[in-house]
BASEMI-144323 format. One record per residue: residue number from 1; residue in one letter; y, x, z of N, C-alpha, C in turn. Coordinates in steps of 0.02 Angstrom, whole numbers, plus 50000, padded with zeros to 5 digits. Atoms other than C-alpha are relative to their C-alpha. Layout:
<nodes>
NODE drenmar marfi   n_y   n_x   n_z  ca_y  ca_x  ca_z   c_y   c_x   c_z
NODE     NUM     A     Y     X     Z     Y     X     Z     Y     X     Z
...
</nodes>
This chain:
<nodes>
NODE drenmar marfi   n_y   n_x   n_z  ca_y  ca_x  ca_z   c_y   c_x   c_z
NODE       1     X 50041 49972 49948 49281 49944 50427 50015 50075 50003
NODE       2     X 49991 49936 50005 49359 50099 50483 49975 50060 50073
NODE       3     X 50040 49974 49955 49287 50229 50559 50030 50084 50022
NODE       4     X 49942 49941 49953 49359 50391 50676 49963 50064 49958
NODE       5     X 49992 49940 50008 49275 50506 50588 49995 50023 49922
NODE       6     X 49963 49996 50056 49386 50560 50450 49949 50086 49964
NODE       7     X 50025 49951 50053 49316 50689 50308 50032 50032 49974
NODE       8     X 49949 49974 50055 49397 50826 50205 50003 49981 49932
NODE       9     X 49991 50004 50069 49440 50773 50032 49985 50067 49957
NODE      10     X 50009 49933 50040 49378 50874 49908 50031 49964 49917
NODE      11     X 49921 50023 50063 49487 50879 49734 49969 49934 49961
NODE      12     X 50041 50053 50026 49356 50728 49662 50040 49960 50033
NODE      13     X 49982 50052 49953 49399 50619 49830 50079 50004 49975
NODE      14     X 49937 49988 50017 49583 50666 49779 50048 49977 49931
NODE      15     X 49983 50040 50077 49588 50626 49598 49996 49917 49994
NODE      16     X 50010 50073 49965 49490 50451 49652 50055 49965 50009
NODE      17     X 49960 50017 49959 49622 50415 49755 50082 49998 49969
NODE      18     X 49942 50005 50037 49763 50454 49642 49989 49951 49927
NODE      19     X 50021 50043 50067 49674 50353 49486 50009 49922 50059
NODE      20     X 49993 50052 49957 49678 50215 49620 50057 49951 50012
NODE      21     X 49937 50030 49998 49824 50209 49669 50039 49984 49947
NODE      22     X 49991 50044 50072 49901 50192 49480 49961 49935 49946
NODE      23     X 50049 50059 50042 49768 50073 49412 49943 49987 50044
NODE      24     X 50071 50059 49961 49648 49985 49545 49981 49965 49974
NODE      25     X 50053 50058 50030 49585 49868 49414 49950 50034 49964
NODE      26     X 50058 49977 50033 49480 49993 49329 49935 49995 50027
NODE      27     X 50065 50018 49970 49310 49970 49347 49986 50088 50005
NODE      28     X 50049 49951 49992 49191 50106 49408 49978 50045 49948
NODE      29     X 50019 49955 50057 49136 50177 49240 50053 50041 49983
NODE      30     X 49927 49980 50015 49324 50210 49193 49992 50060 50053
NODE      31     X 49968 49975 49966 49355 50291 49347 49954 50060 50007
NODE      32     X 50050 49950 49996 49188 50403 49349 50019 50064 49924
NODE      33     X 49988 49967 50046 49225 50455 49180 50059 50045 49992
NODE      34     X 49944 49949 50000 49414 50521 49223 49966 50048 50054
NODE      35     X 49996 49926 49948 49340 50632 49354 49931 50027 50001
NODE      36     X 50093 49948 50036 49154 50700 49262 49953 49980 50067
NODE      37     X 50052 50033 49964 49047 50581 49382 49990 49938 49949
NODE      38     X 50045 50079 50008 48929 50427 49353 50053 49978 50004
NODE      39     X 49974 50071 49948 48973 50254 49389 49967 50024 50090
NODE      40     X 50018 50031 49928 48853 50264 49537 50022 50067 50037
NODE      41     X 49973 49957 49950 48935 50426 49596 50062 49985 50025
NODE      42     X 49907 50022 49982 49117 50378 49586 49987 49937 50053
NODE      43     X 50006 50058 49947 49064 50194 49669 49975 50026 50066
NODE      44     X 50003 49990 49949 48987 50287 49811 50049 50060 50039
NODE      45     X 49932 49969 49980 49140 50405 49837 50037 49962 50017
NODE      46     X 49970 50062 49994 49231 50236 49831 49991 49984 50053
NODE      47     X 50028 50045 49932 49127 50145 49953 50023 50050 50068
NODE      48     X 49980 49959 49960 49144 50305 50061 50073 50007 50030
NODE      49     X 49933 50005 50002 49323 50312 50048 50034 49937 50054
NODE      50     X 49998 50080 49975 49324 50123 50096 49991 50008 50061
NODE      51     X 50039 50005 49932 49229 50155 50253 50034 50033 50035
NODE      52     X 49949 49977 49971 49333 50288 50314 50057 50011 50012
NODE      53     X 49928 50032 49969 49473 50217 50308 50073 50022 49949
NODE      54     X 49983 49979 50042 49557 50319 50155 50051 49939 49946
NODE      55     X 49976 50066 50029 49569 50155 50063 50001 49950 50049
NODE      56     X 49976 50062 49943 49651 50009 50170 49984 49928 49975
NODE      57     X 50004 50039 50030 49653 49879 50034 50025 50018 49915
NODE      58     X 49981 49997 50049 49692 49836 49871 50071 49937 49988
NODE      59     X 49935 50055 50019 49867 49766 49812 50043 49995 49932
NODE      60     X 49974 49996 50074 49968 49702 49674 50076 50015 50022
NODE      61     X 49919 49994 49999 50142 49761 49634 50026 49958 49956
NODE      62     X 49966 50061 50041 50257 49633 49568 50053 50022 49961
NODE      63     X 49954 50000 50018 50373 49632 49466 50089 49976 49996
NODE      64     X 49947 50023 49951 50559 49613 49561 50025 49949 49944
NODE      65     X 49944 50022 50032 50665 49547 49412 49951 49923 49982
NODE      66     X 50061 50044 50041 50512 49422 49339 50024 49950 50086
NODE      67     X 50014 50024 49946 50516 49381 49539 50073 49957 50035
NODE      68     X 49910 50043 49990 50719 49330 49546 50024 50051 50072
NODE      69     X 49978 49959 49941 50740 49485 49665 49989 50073 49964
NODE      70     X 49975 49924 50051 50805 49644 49551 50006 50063 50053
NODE      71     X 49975 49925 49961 50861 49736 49697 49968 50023 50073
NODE      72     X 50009 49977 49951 50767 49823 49835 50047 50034 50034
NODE      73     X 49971 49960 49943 50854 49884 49994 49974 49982 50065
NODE      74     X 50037 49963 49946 50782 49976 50141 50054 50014 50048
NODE      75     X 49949 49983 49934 50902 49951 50285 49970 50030 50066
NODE      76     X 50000 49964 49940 50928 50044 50446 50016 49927 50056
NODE      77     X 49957 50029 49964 50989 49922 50583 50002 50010 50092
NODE      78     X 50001 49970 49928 51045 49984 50758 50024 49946 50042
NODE      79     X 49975 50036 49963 51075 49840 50886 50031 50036 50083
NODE      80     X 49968 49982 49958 51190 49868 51025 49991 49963 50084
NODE      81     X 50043 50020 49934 51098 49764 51149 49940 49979 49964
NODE      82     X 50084 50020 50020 50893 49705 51149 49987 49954 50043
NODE      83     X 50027 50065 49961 50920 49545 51257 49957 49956 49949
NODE      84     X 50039 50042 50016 50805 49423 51220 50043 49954 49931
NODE      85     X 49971 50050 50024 50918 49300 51154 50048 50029 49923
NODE      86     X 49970 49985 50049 51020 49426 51038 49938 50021 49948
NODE      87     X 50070 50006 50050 50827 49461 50950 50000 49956 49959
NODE      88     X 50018 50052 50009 50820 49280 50941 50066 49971 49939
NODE      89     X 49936 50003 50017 51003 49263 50870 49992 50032 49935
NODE      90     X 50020 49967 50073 50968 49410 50718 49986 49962 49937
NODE      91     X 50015 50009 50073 50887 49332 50586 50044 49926 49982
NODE      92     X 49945 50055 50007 51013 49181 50593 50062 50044 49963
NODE      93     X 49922 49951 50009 51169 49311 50590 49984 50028 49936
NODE      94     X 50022 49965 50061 51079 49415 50444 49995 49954 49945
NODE      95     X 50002 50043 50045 51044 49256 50356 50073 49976 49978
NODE      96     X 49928 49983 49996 51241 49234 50369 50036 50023 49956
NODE      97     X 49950 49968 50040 51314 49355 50277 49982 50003 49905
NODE      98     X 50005 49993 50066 51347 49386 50107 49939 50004 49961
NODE      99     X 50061 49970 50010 51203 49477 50048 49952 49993 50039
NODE     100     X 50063 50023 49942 51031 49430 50130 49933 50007 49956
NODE     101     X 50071 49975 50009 50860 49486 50101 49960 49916 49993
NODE     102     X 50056 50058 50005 50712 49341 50073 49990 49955 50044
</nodes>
């Protein structure tokens, strides 16, 4: 539930947010205690956070090699036409070659 009107972070909301993003499974006490708040202060910085949109969700990162996919790559790809049919055509051709993504 996000809402338009965004807040300044102050270095608390900031720390939050960086304890977050490295370890989202900590509970509330944990996370109050790295940044000299409560539980029920840090959880309502949280919730706040939540609401305005700061925090999107929560996700897990996997582990590629465990996953039978070692190697990330972040391609560019420039097509030389955008008919319909050559859209439709892509993930056939990409599936194709040598090397192929998931």
């Amino acid at each position: 539930m996000q809402k338009n009107t965004a807040t300044i972070l102050d270095q608390t909301d900031l720390k939050i947010l960086d304890i977050l993003q490295r370890e989202a499974r900590l509970d509330v006490k944990q996370i109050g205690a790295r940044v000299h708040k409560s539980p029920a202060a840090a959880q309502e910085r949280i919730r706040k956070l939540q609401e305005q949109g700061y925090i999107q969700r929560y996700i897990a990162v996997l582990d590629r090699k465990l996953m039978g996919r070692p190697t990330l790559m972040i391609t560019l790809v420039k097509l030389n036409r955008h008919a319909a049919q050559t859209l439709r055509d892509f993930p056939a051709y990409m599936y194709s070659l040598p090397f192929r993504g998931v």
